[in-house]
BABAMI-865499 format. One record per residue (C-alpha): residue number from 1; residue in three letters; x, y, z. Coordinates in nm, 4 decimals. Example, Ala and Ser with C-alpha at 12.3 -4.5 7.8 and 13.67 -1.06 7.14 Angstrom:
BEGIN
<atom><seq>1</seq><type>ala</type><u>1.2300</u><v>-0.4500</v><w>0.7800</w></atom>
<atom><seq>2</seq><type>ser</type><u>1.3670</u><v>-0.1060</v><w>0.7140</w></atom>
This chain:
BEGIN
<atom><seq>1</seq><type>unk</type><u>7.1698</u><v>13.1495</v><w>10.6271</w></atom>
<atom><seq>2</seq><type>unk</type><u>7.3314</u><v>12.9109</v><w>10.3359</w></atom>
<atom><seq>3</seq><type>unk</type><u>7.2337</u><v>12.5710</v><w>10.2988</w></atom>
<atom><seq>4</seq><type>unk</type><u>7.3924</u><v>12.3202</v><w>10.4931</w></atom>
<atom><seq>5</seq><type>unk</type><u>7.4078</u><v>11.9628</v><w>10.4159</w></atom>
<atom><seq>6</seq><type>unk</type><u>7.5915</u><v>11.7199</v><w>10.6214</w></atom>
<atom><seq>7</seq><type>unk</type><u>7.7850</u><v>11.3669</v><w>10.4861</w></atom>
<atom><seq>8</seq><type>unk</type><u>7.4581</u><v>11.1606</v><w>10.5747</w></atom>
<atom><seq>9</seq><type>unk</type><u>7.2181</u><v>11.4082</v><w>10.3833</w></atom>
<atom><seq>10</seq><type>unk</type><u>7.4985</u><v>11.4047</v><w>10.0866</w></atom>
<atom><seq>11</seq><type>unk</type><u>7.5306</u><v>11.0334</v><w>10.0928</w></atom>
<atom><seq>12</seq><type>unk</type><u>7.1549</u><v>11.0012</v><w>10.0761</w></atom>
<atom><seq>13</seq><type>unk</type><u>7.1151</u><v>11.2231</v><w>9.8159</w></atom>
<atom><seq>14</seq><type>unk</type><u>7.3568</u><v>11.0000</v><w>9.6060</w></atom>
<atom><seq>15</seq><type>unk</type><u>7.2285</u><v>10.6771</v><w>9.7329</w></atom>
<atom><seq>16</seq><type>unk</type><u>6.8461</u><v>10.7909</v><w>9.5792</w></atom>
<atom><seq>17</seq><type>unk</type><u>6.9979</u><v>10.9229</v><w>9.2569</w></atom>
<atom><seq>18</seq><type>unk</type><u>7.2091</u><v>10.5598</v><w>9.2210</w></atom>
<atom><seq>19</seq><type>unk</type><u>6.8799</u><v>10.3958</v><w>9.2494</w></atom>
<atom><seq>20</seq><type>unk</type><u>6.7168</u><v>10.6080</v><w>8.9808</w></atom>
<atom><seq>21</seq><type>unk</type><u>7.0136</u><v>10.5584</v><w>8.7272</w></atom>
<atom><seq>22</seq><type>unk</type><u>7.0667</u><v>10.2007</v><w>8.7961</w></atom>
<atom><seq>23</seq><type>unk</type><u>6.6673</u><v>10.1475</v><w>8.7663</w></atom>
<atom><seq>24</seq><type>unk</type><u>6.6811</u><v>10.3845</v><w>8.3905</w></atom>
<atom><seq>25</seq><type>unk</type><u>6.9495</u><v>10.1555</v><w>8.2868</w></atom>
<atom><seq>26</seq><type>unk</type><u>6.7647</u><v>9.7857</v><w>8.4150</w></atom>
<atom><seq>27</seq><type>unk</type><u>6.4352</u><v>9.8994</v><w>8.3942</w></atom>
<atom><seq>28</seq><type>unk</type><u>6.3992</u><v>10.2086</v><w>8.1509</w></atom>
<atom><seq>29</seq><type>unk</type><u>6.6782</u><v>10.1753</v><w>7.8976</w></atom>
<atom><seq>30</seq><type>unk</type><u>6.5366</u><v>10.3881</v><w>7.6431</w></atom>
<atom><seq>31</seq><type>unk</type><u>6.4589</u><v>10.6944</v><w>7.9140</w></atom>
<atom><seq>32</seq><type>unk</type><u>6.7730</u><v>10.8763</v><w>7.9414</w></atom>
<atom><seq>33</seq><type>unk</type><u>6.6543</u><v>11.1359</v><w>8.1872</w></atom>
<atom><seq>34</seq><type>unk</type><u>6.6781</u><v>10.8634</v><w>8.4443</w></atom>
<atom><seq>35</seq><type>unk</type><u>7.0823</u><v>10.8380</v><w>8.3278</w></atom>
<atom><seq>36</seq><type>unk</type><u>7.1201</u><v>11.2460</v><w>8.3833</w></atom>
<atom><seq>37</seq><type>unk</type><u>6.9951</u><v>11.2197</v><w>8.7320</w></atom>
<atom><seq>38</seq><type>unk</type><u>7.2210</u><v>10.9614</v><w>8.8376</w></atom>
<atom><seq>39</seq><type>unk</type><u>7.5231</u><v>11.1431</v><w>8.7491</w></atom>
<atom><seq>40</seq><type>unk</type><u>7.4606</u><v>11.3029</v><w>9.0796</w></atom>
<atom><seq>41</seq><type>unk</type><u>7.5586</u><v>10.9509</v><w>9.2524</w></atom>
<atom><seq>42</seq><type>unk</type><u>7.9472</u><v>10.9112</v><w>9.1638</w></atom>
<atom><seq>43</seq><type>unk</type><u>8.0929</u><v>11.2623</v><w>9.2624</w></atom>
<atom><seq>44</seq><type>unk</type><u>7.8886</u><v>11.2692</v><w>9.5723</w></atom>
<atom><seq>45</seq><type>unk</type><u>8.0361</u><v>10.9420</v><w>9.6915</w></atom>
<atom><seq>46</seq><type>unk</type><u>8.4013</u><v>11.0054</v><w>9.5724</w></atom>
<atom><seq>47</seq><type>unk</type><u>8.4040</u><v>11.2721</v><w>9.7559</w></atom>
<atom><seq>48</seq><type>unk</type><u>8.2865</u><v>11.1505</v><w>10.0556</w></atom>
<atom><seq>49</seq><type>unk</type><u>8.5279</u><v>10.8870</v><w>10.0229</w></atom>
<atom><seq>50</seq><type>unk</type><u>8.8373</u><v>11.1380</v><w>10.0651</w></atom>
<atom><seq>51</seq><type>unk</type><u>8.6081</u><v>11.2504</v><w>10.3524</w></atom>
<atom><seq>52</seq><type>unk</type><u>8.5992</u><v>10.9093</v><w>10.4997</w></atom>
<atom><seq>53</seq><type>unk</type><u>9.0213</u><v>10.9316</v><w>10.4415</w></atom>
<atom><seq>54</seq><type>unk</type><u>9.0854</u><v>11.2455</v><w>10.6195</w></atom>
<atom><seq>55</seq><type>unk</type><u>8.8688</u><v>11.1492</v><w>10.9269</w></atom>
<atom><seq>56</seq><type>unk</type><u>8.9046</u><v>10.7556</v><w>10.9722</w></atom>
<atom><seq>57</seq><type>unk</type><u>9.0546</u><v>10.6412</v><w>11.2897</w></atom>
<atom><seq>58</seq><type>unk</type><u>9.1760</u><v>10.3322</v><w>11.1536</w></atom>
<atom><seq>59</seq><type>unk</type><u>9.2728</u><v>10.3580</v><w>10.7626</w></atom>
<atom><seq>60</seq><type>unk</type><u>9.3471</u><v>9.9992</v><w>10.7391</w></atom>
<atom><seq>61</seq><type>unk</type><u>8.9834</u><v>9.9113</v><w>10.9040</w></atom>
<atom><seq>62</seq><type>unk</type><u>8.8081</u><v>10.1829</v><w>10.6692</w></atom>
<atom><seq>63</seq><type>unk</type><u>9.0038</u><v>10.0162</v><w>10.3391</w></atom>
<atom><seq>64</seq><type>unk</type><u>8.9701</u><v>9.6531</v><w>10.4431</w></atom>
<atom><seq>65</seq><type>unk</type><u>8.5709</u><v>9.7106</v><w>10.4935</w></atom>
<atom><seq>66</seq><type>unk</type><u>8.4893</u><v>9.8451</v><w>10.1363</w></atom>
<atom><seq>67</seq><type>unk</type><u>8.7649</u><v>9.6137</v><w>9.9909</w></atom>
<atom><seq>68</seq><type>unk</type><u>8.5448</u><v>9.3136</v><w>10.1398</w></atom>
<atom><seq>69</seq><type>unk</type><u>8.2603</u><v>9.4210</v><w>10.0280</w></atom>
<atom><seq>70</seq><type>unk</type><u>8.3840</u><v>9.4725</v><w>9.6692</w></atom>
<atom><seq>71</seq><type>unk</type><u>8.5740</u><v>9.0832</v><w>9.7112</w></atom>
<atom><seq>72</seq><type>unk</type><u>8.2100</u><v>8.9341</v><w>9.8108</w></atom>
<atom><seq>73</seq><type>unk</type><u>7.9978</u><v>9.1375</v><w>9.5529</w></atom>
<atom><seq>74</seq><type>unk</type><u>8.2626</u><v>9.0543</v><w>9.2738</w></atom>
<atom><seq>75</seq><type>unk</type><u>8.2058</u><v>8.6774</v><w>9.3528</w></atom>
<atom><seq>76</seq><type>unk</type><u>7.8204</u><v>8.7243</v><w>9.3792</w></atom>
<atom><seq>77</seq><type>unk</type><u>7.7976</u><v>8.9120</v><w>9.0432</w></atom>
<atom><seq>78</seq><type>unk</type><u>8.0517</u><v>8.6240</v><w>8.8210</w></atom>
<atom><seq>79</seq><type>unk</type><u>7.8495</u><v>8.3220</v><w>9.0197</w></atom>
<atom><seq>80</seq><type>unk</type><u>7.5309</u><v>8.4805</v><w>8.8848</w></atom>
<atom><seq>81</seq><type>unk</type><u>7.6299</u><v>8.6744</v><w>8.5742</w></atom>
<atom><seq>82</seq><type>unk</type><u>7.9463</u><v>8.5206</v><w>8.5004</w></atom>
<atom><seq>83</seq><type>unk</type><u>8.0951</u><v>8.9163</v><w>8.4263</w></atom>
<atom><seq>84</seq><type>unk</type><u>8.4157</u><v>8.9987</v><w>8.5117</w></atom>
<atom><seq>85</seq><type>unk</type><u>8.3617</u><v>9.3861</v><w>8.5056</w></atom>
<atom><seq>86</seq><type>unk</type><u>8.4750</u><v>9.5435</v><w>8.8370</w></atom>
<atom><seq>87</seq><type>unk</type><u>8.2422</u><v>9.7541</v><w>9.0027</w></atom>
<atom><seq>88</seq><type>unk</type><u>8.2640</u><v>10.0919</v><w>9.1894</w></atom>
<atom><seq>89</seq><type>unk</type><u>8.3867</u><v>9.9535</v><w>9.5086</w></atom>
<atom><seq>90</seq><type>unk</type><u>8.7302</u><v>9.8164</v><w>9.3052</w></atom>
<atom><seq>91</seq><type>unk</type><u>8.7401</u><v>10.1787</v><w>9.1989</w></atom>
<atom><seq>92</seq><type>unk</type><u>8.6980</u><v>10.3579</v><w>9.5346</w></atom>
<atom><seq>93</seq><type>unk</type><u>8.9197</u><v>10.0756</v><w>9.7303</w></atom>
<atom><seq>94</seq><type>unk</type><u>9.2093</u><v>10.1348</v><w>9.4296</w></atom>
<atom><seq>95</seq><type>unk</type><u>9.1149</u><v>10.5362</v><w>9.5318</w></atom>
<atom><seq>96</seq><type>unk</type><u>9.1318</u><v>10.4990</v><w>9.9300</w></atom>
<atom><seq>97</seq><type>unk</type><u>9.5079</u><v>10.3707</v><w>9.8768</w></atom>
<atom><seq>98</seq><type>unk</type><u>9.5986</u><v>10.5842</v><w>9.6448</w></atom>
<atom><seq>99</seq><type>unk</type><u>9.5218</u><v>10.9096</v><w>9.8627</w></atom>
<atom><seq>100</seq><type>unk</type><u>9.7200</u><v>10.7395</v><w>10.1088</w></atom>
<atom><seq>101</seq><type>unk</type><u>10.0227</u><v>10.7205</v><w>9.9263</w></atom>
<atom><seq>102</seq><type>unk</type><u>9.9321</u><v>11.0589</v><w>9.8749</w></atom>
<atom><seq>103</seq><type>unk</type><u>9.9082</u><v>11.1534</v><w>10.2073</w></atom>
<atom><seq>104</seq><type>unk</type><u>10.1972</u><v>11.0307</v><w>10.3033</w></atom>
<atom><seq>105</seq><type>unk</type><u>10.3990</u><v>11.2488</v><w>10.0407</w></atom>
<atom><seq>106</seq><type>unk</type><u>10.2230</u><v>11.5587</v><w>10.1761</w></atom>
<atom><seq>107</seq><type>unk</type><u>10.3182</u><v>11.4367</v><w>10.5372</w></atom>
<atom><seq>108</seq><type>unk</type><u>10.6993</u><v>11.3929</v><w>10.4957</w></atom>
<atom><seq>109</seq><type>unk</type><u>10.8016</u><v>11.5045</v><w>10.0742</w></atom>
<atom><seq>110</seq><type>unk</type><u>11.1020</u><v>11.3274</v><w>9.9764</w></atom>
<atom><seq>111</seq><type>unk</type><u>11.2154</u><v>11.0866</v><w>9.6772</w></atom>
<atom><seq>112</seq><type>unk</type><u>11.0958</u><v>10.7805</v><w>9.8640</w></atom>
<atom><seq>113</seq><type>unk</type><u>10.7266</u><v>10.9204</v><w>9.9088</w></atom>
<atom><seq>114</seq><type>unk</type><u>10.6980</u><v>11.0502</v><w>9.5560</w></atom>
<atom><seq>115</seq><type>unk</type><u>10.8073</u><v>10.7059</v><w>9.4416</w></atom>
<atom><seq>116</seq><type>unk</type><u>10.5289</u><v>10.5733</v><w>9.6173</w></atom>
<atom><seq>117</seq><type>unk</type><u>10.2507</u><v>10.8224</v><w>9.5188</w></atom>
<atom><seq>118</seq><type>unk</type><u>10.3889</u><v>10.7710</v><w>9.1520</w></atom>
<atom><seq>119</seq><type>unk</type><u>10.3508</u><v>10.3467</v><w>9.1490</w></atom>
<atom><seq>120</seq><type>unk</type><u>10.0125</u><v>10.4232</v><w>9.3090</w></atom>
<atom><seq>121</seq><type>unk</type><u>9.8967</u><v>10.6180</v><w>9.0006</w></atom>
<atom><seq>122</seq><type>unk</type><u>10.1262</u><v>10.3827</v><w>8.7380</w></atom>
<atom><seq>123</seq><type>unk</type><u>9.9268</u><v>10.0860</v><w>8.9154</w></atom>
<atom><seq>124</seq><type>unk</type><u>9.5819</u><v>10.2413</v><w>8.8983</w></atom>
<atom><seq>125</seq><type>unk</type><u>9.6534</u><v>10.2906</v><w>8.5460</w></atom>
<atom><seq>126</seq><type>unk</type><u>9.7809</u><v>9.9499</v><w>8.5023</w></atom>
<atom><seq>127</seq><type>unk</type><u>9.5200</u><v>9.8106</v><w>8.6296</w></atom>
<atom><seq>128</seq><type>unk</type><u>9.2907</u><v>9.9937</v><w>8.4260</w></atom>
<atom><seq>129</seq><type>unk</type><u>9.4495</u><v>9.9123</v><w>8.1246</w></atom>
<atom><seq>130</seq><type>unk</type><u>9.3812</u><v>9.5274</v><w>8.1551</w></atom>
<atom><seq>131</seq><type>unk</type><u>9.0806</u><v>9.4926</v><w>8.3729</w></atom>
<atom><seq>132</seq><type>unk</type><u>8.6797</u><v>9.6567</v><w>8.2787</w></atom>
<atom><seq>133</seq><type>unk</type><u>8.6884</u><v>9.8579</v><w>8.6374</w></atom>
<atom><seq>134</seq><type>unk</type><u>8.3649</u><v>10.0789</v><w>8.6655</w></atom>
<atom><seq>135</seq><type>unk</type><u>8.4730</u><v>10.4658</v><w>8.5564</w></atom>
<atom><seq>136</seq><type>unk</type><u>8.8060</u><v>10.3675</v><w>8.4741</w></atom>
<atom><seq>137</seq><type>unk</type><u>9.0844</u><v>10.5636</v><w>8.5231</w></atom>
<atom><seq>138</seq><type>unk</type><u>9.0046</u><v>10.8725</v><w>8.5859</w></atom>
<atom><seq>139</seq><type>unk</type><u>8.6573</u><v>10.7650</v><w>8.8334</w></atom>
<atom><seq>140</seq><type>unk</type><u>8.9733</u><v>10.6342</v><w>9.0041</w></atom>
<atom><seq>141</seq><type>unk</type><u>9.1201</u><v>10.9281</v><w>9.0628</w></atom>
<atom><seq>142</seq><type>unk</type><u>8.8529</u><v>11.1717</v><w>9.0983</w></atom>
<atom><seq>143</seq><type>unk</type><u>8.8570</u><v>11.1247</v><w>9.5191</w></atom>
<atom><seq>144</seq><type>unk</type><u>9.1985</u><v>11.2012</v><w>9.4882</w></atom>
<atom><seq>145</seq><type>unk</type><u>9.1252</u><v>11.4887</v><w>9.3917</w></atom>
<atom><seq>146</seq><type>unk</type><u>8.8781</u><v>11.5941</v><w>9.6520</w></atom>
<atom><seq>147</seq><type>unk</type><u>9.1845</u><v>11.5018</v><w>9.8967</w></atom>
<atom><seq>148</seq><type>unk</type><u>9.4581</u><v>11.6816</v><w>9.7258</w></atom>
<atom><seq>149</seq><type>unk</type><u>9.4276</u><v>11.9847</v><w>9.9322</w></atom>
<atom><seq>150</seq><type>unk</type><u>9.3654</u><v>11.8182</v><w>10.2784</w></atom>
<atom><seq>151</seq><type>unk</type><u>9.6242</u><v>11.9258</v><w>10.5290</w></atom>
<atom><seq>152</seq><type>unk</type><u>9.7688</u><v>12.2240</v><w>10.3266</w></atom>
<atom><seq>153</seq><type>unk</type><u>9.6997</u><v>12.5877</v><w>10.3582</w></atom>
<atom><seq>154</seq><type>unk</type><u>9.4687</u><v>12.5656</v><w>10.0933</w></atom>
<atom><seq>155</seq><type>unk</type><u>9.2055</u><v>12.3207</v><w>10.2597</w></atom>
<atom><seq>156</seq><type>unk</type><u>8.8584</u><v>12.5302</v><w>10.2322</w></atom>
<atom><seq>157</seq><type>unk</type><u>8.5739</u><v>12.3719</v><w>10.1080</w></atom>
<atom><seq>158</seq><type>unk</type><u>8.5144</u><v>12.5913</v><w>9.8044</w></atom>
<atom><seq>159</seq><type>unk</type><u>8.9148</u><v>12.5398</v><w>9.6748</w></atom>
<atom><seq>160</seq><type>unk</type><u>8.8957</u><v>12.1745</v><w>9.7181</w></atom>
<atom><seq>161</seq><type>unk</type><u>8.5472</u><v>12.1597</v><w>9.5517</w></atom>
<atom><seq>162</seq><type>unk</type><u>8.7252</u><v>12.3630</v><w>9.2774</w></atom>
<atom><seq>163</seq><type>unk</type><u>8.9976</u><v>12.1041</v><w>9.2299</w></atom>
<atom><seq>164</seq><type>unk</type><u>8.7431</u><v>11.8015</v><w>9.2583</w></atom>
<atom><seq>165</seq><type>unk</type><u>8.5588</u><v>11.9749</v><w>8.9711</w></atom>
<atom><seq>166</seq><type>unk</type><u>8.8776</u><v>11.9394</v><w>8.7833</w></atom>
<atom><seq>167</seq><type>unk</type><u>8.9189</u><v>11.5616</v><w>8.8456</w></atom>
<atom><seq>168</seq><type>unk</type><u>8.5190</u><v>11.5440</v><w>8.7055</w></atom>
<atom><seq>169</seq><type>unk</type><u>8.6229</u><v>11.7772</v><w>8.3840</w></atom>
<atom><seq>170</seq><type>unk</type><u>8.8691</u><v>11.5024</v><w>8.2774</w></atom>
<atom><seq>171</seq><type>unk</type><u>8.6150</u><v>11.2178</v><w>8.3820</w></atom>
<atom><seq>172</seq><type>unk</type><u>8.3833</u><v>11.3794</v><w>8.1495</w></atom>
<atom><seq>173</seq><type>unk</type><u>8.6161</u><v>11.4165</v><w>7.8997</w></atom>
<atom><seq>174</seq><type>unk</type><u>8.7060</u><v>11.0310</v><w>7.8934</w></atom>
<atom><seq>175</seq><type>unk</type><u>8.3368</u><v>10.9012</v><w>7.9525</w></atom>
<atom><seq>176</seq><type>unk</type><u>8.1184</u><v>11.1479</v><w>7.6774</w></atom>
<atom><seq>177</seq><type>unk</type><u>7.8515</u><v>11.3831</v><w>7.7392</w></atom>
<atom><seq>178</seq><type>unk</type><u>7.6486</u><v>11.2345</v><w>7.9477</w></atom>
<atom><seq>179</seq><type>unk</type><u>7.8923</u><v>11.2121</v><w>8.2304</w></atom>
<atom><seq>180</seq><type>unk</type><u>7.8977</u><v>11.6415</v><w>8.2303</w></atom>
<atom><seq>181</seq><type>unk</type><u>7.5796</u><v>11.5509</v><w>8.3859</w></atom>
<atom><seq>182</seq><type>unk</type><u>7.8244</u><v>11.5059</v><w>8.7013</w></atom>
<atom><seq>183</seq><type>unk</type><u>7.9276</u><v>11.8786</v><w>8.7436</w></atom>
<atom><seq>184</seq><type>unk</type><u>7.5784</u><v>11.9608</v><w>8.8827</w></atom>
<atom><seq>185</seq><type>unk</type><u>7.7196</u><v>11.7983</v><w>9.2158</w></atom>
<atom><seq>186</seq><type>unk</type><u>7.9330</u><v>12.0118</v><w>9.2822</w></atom>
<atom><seq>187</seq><type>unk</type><u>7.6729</u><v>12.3130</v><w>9.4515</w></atom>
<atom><seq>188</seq><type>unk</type><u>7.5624</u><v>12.0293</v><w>9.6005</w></atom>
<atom><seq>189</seq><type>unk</type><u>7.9270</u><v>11.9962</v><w>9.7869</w></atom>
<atom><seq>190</seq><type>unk</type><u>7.9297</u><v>12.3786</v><w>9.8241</w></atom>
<atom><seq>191</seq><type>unk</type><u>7.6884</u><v>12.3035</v><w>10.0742</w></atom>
<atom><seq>192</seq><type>unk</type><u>7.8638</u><v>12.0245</v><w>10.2680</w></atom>
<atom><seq>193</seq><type>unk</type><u>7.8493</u><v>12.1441</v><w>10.6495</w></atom>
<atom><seq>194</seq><type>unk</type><u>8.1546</u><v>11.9212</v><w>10.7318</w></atom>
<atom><seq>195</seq><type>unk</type><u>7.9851</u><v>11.6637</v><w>10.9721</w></atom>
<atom><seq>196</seq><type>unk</type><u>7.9006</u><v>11.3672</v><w>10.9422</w></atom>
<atom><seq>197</seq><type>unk</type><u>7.5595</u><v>11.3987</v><w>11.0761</w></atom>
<atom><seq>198</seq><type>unk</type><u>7.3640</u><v>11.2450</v><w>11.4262</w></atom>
<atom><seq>199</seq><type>unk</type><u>7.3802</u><v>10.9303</v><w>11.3219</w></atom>
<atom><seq>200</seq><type>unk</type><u>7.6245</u><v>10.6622</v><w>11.1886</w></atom>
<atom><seq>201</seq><type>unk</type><u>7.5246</u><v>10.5337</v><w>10.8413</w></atom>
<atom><seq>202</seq><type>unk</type><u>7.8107</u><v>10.3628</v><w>10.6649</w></atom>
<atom><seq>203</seq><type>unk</type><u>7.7033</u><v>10.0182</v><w>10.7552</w></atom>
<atom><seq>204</seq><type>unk</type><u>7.3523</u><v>10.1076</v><w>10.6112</w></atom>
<atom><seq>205</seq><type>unk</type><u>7.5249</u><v>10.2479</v><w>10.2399</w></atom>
<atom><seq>206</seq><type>unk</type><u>7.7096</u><v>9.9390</v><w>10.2446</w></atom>
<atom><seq>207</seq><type>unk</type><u>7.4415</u><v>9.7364</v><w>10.2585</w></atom>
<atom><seq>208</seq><type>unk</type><u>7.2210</u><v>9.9397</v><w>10.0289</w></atom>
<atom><seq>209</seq><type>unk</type><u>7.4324</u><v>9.9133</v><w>9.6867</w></atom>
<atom><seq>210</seq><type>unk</type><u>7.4171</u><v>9.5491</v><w>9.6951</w></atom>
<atom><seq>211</seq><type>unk</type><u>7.0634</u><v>9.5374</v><w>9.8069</w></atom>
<atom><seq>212</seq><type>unk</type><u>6.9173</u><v>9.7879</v><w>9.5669</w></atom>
<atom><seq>213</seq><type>unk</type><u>7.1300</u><v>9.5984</v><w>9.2796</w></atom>
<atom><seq>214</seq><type>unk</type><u>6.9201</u><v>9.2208</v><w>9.4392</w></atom>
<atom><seq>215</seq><type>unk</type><u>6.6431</u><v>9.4249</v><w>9.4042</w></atom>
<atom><seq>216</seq><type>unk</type><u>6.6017</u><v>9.5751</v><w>9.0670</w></atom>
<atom><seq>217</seq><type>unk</type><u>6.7925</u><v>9.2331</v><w>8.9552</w></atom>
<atom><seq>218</seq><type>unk</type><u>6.4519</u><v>9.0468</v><w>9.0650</w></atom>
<atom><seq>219</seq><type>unk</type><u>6.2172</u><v>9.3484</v><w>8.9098</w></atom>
<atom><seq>220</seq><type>unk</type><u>6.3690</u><v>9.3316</v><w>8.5631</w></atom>
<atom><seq>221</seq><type>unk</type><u>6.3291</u><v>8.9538</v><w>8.5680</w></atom>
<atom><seq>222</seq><type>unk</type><u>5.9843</u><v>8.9367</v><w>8.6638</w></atom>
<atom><seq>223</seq><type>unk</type><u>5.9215</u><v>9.1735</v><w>8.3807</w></atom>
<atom><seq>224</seq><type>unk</type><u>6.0671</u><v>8.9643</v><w>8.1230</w></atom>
């Protein structure tokens, strides 16, 4: 019987290997290995965030939440680091509303909708091109393309891991070598069961990426 994972295992998974690249990079600059291990982290979580997309009740609730989060950390990490660089929740919230305008193309195709889809993109881009926002571009659009194929006679797990793979090719391409480190994700999504799992987590991976950042934050100054 094949390996099944479900969106709580998956998100796990990605949660521990964010820790481990985030404490290689704070703690362990000089030990790379740390770095290929948390490649792991980004793919998993894009593409459960055009999981959380498809299956929301309430898209405006599920964009508003991360979109919070991403205002409060933002003002947290310039009050205390004075940076300006946007982190990954500016990239998944500029994501989430860019597979909607997506969506809504595939729902009802006309001139109108592909206008929309189109400023979506030409704004991402934008965006990109004046603002540091954490995998640029194309980390923008990689969970839009774990949702292209959602709703279409081509929505199977193993096509629409194919086509994610496609959106972390051109990551790679833009970000250098060690980003290929990402494509070893993807048997990991070959496994995803589909479910969310027993119980509900989001509220606990919401909390963890600031916390685990507070965390290693307080470690590395100790140290020094």
């Amino acid at each position: 019987m094949p390996c099944k994972l479900s969106g709580n295992a998956l998100k796990i998974i990605a949660a521990i290997t964010m820790f481990i690249d985030h404490m290689g990079l704070m703690l362990f600059p000089k030990t790379l290995i740390f770095r290929y291990i948390g490649r792991l982290a980004f793919p998993i979580f894009a593409f459960m965030i055009a999981e959380g997309c498809r299956y929301t009740r309430n898209r405006l609730r599920y964009w508003g939440g991360l979109s919070a989060l991403a205002l409060l950390c933002q003002i947290v990490y310039f009050l205390f680091d004075g940076s300006l660089y946007l982190s990954i929740l500016v990239t998944f919230s500029l994501s989430i509303l860019t597979i909607y305008a997506l969506d809504r193309l595939k729902a009802a195709p006309c001139a109108q909708n592909t206008l929309i889809f189109a400023a979506a993109v030409v704004g991402v881009y934008w965006l990109n091109q004046r603002f540091a926002i954490d995998y640029g571009f194309w980390g923008c659009m990689v969970p839009v393309f774990a949702a292209a194929l959602h709703n279409t006679k081509y929505d199977t797990l193993p096509k629409r891991v194919a086509v994610f793979g496609l959106g972390l090719v051109l990551l790679s391409l833009s970000h250098g070598y060690i980003q290929s480190w990402c494509l070893l994700a993807l048997p990991l999504l070959l496994c995803y069961s589909g479910k969310r799992g027993r119980r509900k987590m989001k509220y606990f991976f919401y909390i963890f990426y600031p916390a685990h950042l507070v965390l290693l934050e307080g470690i590395a100054l100790l140290i020094s």
